[in-house]
Structure formats: structure tokens, C-alpha cells
DOPA-12831 format. One line per 10 residues: number of its first residue (from 1); their letters; for each residue x, y, z of C-alpha. Coordinates in steps of 0.05 Angstrom, whole numbers, always signed. Layout:
BEGIN
NUM> a> X:Y:Z | ...
//
This chain:
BEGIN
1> xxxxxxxxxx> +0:+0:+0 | +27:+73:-19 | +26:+134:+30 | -30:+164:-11 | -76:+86:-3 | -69:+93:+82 | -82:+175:+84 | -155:+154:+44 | -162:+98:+94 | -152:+143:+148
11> xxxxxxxxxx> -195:+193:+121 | -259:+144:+111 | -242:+113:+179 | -243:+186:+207 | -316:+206:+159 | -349:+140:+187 | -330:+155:+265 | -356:+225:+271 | -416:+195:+236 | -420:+153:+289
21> xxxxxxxxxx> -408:+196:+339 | -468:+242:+318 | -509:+188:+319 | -484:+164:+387 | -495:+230:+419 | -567:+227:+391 | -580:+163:+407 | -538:+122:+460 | -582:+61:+472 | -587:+48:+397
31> xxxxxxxxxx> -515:+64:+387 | -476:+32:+426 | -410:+61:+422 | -373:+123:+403 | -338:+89:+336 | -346:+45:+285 | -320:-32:+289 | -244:-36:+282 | -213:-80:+229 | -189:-129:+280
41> xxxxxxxxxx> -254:-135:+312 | -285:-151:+235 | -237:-194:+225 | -245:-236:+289 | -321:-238:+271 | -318:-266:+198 | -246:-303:+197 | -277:-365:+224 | -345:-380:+175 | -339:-419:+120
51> xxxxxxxxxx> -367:-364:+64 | -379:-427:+16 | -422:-462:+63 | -468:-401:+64 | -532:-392:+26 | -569:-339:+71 | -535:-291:+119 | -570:-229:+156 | -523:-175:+194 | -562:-151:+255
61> xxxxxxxxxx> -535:-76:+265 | -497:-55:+192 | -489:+14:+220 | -438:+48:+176 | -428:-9:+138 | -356:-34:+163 | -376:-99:+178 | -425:-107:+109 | -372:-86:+59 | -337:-142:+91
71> xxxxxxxxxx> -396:-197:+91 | -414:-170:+18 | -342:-187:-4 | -333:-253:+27 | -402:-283:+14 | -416:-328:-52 | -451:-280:-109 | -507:-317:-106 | -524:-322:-26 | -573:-284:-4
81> xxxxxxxxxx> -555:-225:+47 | -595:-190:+92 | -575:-126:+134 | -620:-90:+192 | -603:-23:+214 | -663:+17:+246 | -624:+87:+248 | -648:+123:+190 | -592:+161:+166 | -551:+98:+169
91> xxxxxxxxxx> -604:+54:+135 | -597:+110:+76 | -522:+104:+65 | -533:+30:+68 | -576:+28:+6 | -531:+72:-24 | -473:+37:-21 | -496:-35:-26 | -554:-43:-78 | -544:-115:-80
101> xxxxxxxxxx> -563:-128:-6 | -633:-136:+24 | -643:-73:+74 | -693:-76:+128 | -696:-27:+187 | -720:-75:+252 | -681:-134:+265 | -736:-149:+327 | -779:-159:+262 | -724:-215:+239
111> xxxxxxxxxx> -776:-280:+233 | -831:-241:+194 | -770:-212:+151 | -753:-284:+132 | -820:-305:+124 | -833:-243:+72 | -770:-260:+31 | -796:-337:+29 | -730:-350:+64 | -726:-414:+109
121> xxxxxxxxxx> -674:-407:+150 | -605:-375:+152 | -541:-401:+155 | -510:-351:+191 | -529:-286:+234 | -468:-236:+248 | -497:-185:+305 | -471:-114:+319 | -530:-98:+365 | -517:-72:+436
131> xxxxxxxxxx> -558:-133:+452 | -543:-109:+534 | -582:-43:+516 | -646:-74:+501 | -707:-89:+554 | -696:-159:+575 | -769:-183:+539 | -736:-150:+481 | -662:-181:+483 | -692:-256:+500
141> xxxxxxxxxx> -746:-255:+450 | -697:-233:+391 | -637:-274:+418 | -695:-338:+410 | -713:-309:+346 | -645:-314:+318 | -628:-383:+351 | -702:-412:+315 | -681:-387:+250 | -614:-408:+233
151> xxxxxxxxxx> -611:-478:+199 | -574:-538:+232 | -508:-528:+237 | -517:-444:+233 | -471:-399:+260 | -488:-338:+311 | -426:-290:+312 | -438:-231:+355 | -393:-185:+393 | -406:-152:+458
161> xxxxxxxxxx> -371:-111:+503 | -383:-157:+568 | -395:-227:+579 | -462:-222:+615 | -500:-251:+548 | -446:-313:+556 | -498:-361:+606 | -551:-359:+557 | -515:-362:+504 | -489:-429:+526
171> xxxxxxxxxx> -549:-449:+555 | -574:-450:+484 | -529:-464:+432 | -488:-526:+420 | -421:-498:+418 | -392:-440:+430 | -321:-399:+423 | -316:-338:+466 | -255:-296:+438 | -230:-217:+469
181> xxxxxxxxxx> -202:-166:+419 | -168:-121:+459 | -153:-75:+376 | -226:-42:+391 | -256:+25:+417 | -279:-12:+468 | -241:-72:+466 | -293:-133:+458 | -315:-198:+455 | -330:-242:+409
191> xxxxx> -384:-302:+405 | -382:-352:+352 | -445:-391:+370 | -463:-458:+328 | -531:-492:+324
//
């Protein structure tokens, strides 16, 4: 990479954080944090699924898109890839920049989203939510939600910034990998849940 390749990295990386940042301010429970996902937190989220073993994926959360540019790049052309993001703002530069992705704004609304889009079940479901920030009727009915909707064998991949989602997560899922990336604003962890 040339001088001229990291000063536009640097530069997008700076535009999408004081995005986020306005939309923090505006709207902490929704939010989350103060900047976008890092690389090494993307990475640690997606290095571990099998992209050619996926049909149907939905990303819970797409905010500013870090983590969808990466899910839209690694999946096979012809899964199918859904993205929630309720802030409006964000849900606009979403369907800007990826017209080949299925936006919807309420992930809560995640089985009649399926069942609208005649889609079965889904291989995979990679969450950015701040699942912690949620009512707990809220949190347990979408966390069930997600868990009845992947297929056999489906991967949840979530990151969090505490382990308090960790007993119910293995209370429910048939294995689980727990891992901490400390390269994150916070630092966070990582669940790689597998039906």
C-alpha cells in the first residue's frame, strides 16, 4: 500500500466515526459506542465462517457499513444477504452503497423478515447490536428469534462488550467460542455460537 492508499483509509475511517459519533450523541441506547467496528474486531467476527457453506446470511446492526462491505465481499454472489439497521440516516447510506443487499430497518422484526423474503432459515447471523441495551423481553425474544431461525449447523457471531450474554448463550447453543479483541474502541468480545 502507498502513503496516498493509508491517508484515504484514514480519512474514511475518520468520515465514518464522527458519523457515528453524531449518531451516538443522539441516540446512545441504539448506538452503542462512540466508533465504528475496528478491522481487527471484523476480522475476528468473519475469519472463522466458512463463506462457501453459506446460502443466507442477515447482519443484525450494519451501521456504517464496516462490517457489510466485509460480509458483501466474502459471501458467494449468489447467497442471499440480509442487513437491519433501524437508524435512519444509516439505513440511507446502506442502500446507497450496497444495492445488491436486502435492507430492512428492525431486526426485532427478523422472523416475519424471513417469512416475507420466502427465506427458510439462515445459515448464519453476524450481530452488531448492543444486545445489553435492550429491555430484557426484548433481548430474550430476539436472541430466541435468531437461535429458531438459523438452519442446523448455523452460525451466531456476535460481539459484545461484556460477557453477561455468555450463560444464555451457552445455555442455548451447541457450541460455543468466546474470543477478546483487545484492537477495539472498546475492546470486545467475540461469540461464535453454532446450532
Amino acid at each position: 500500500m502507498t502513503a496516498n492508499d493509508y491517508l484515504r483509509m484514514g480519512e474514511k475511517w475518520m468520515s465514518q466515526t464522527l458519523r457515528f459519533l453524531r449518531r451516538f450523541i443522539s441516540a446512545p441506547q441504539a448506538i452503542g459506542s462512540i466508533v465504528p467496528s475496528s478491522p481487527a474486531l471484523v476480522d475476528a467476527m468473519l475469519e472463522k465462517i466458512v463463506w462457501s457453506r453459506v446460502n443466507t446470511v442477515a447482519e443484525l446492526g450494519g451501521g456504517t457499513g464496516v462490517i457489510t462491505a466485509q460480509i458483501n465481499g466474502l459471501r458467494s454472489q449468489d447467497s442471499r444477504f440480509l442487513c437491519f439497521e433501524n437508524d435512519s440516516d444509516m439505513h440511507l447510506d446502506l442502500q446507497q452503497k450496497f444495492s445488491d443487499v436486502i435492507l430492512e430497518e428492525d431486526a426485532i422484526q427478523l422472523k416475519h423478515t424471513l417469512e416475507r423474503h420466502r427465506i427458510p432459515g439462515l445459515d448464519c447471523v453476524v450481530s452488531g447490536l448492543p444486545l445489553l441495551n435492550f429491555s430484557s423481553t426484548v433481548r430474550r425474544r430476539l436472541l430466541s428469534d435468531i437461535h429458531e431461525s438459523l438452519n442446523p449447523g448455523g452460525l451466531f457471531v456476535a460481539f459484545q462488550y461484556t460477557r453477561q450474554l455468555q450463560a444464555f448463550l451457552l445455555s442455548t447453543y451447541d457450541q460455543i467460542e468466546r474470543h477478546y479483541v483487545w484492537a477495539n474502541v472498546p475492546p470486545a468480545f467475540v461469540f461464535l455460537c453454532r446450532k
